[in-house]
C-alpha positions in Angstrom: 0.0 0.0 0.0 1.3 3.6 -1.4 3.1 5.4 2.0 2.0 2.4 4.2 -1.6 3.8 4.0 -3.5 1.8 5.7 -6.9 1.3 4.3 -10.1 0.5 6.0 -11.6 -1.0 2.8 -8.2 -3.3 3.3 -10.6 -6.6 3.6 -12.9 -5.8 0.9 -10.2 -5.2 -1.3 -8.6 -8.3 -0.9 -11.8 -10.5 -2.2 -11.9 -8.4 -5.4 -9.6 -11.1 -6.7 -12.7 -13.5 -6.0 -15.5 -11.4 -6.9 -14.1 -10.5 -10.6 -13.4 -14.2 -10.7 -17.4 -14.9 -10.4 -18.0 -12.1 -12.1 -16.2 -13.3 -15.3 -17.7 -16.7 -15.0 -21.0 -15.2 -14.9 -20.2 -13.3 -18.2 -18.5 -16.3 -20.1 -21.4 -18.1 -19.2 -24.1 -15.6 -20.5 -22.2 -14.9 -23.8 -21.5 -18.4 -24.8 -25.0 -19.6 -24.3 -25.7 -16.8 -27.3 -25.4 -18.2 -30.8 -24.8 -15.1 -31.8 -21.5 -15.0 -30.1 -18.9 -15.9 -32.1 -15.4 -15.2 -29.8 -14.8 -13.8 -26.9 -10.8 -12.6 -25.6 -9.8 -11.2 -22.4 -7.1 -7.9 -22.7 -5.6 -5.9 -19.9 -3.8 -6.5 -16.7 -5.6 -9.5 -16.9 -4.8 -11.4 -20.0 -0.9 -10.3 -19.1 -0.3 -11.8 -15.7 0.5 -8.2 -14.4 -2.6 -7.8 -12.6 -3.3 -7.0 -9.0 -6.6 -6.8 -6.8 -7.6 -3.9 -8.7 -7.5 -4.7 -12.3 -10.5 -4.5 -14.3 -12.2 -7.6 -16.2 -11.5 -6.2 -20.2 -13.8 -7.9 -22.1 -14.2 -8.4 -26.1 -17.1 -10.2 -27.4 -16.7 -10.6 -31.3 -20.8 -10.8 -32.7 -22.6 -11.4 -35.7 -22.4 -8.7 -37.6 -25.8 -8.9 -38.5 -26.8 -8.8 -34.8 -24.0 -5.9 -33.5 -26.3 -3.4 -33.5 -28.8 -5.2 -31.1 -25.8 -5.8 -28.9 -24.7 -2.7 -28.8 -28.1 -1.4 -27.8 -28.4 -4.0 -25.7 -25.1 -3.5 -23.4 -26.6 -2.0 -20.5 -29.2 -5.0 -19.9 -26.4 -8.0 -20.5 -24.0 -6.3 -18.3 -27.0 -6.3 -15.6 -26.9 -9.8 -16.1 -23.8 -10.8 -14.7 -24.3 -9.3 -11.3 -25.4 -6.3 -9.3 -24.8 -2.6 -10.6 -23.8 -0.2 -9.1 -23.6 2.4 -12.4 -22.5 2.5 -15.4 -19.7 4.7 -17.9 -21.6 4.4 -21.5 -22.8 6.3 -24.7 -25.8 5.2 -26.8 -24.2 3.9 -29.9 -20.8 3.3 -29.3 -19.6 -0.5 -28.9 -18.6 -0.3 -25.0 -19.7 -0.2 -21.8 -18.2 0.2 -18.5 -19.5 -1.5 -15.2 -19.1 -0.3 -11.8 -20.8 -3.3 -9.9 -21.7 -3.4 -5.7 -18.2 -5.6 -5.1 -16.0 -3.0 -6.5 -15.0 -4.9 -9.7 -15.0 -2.7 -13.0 -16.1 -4.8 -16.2 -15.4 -3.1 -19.6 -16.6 -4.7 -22.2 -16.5 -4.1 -25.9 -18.6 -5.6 -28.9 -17.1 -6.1 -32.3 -17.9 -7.6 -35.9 -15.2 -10.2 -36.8 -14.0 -8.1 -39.8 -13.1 -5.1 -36.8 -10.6 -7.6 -35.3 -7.4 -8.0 -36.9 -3.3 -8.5 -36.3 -2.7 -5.0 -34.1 0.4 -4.4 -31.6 -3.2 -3.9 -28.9 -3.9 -7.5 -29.4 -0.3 -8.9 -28.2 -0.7 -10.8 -24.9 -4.5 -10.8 -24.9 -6.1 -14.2 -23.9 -8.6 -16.1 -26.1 -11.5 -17.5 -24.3 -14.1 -18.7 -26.8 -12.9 -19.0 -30.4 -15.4 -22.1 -31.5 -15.3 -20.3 -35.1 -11.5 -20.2 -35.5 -11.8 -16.3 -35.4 -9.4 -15.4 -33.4 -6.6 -18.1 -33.2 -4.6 -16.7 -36.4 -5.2 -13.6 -35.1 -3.7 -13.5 -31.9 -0.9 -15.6 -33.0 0.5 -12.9 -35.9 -0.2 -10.1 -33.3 2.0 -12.3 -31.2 5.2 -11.7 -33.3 4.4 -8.0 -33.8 7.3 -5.8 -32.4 6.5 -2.4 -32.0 8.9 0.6 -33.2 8.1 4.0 -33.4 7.7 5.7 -37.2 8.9 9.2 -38.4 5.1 10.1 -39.1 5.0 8.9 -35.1 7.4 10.7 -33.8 6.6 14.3 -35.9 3.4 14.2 -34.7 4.7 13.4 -31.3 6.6 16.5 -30.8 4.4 18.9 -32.5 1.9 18.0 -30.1 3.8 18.4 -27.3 4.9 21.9 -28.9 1.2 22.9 -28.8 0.9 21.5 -25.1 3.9 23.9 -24.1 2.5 26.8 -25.7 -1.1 26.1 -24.4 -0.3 26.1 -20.9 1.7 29.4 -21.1 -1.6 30.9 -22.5 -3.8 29.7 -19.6 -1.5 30.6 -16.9 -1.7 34.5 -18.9 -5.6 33.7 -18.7 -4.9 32.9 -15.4 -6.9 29.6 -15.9 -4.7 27.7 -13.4 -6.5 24.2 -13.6 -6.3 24.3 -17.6 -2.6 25.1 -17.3 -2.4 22.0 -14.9 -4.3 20.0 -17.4 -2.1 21.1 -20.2 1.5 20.6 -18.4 0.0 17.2 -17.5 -0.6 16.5 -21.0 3.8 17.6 -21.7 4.4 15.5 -18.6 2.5 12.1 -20.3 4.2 12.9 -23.9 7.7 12.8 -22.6 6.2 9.1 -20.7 5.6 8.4 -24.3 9.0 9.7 -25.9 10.5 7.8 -23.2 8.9 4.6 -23.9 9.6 5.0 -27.8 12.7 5.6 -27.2 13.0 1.8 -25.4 11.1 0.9 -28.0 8.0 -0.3 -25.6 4.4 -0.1 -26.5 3.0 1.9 -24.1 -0.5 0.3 -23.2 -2.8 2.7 -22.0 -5.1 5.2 -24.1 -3.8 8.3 -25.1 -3.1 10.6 -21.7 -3.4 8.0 -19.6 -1.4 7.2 -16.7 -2.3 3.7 -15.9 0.7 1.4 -15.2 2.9 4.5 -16.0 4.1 4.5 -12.4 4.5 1.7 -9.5 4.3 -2.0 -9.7 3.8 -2.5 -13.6 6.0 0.6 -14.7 8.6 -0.3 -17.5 10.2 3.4 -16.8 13.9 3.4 -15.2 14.2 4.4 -11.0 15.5 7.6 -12.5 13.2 8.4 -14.7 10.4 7.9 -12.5 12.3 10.1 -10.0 12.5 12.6 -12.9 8.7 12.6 -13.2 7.8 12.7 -9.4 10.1 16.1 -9.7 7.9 17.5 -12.2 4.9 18.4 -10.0 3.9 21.9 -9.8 0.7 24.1 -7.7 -1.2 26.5 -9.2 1.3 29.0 -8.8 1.9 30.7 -11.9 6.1 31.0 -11.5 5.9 27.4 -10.4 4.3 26.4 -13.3 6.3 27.6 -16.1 9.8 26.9 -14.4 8.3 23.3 -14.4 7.4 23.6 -17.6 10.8 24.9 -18.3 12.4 21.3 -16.6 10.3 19.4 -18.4 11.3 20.8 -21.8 14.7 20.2 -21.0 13.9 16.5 -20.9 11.8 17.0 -24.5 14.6 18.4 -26.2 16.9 15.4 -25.3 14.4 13.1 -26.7 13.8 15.0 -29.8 17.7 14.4 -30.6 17.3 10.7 -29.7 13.9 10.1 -31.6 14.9 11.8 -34.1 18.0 10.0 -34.7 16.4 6.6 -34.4 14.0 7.0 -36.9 15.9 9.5 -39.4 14.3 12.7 -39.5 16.0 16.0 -38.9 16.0 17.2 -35.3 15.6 20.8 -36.0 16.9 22.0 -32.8 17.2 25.5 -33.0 13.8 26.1 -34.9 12.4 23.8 -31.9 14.1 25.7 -29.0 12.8 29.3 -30.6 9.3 27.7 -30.7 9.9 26.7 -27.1 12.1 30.0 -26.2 8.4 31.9 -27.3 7.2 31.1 -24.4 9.4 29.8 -21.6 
């Protein structure tokens, strides 16, 4: 526990293990009894090994394609099915759902068409469950060999982005919009995370901005750069903010010598710098 915290919770958390475990049964059990079903795999934490108490159940159904739309409609209803809710992250029309239930355990589930799944970097390490089509075996096993590098197109798109996340967050702290400074300078913070983990050549598995398994147990960073990243925390105090910013783009520069050099594109330091020198 972070900081020897110690949790009153601390014995409900330590079932979740077991409750996701029934939970998942429930599930299995529900979708395979559909004929409409045609595969189901298990991604995440999960499907990895690299779980702990508090991983989520990711869930993939592959449908009919005929029937996806009644499933997707659907989601709400067959999530209900596999135990009690407590609410629910979802949109009409998209192809996912997200399940809080009473025990604590998170369930997101996704529906696809079998055309939707194919080889993908995403699918490496995930764990076929139901495949009595032969959907997913071939699948899973060329995703398996995939090796993940980053592309110039990657990487120019990388640092312009972080170029307009440096220049954003000088704007807000002029506007005096503290929080949406915070938000932007958290945004720089992640995109050096994901220089970092190109330049190890690592796929770094979480959704854009996230910072799931980007720190503690499951981290793939170095002990200094994690160190390098707990320094970069900042308060809403203006100063504070941009001198952060200002360490931080320190660290960008590096990496836009050392990206740049592993994929063969021109650095561009000085035009970079001025763009940064505009506002730091």
């Amino acid at each position: 526990m972070c900081g020897g915290l110690v949790s009153k919770y601390m014995e409900r958390d330590q079932s979740l293990p077991k409750h996701r475990d029934i939970l998942l049964e429930k599930a299995l059990q529900d979708l395979t009894a559909d004929p409409d079903v045609l595969a189901i795999y298990l991604a995440g934490s999960l499907a990895r090994g690299n779980d702990d108490v508090y991983s989520d159940i990711d869930l993939h159904t592959v449908v009919n394609p005929e029937k996806i739309e009644g499933f997707i409609k659907d989601k709400s209803n067959r999530a209900k099915k596999w135990g009690k809710v407590l609410f629910e992250e979802s949109q009409l029309y998209t192809p996912w759902i997200v399940t809080h239930y009473d025990c604590f355990v998170k369930v997101d589930s996704w529906y696809h068409s079998p055309g939707e799944v194919t080889p993908s970097i995403w699918l490496k390490g995930n764990k076929v469950l139901y495949d009595p089509h032969h959907i997913l075996s071939n699948v899973m096993k060329e995703s398996s060999h995939l090796v993940y590098s980053p592309s110039p197109e990657e990487v120019e798109a990388w640092k312009n982005k972080v170029l307009a996340f440096i220049h954003e967050t000088y704007r807000a702290v002029m506007r005096d919009e503290m929080y949406y400074a915070l938000s932007n300078m958290d945004r720089v913070r992640w995109l050096v995370v994901y220089g970092w983990y190109m330049e190890m050549e690592q796929h770094l598995d979480c959704p854009y901005g996230g910072w799931s398994k980007i720190e503690g147990k499951r981290s793939k960073l170095k002990a200094g750069q994690l160190t390098l990243l707990e320094s970069w925390e900042s308060s809403r105090n203006s100063h504070e903010i941009m001198e952060t910013m200002a360490r931080v783009a320190a660290e960008f520069l590096r990496l836009n010598q050392s990206l740049s050099r592993k994929v063969n594109i021109k650095e561009n330091e000085k035009y970079i710098k001025k763009i940064i020198e505009m506002v730091i």
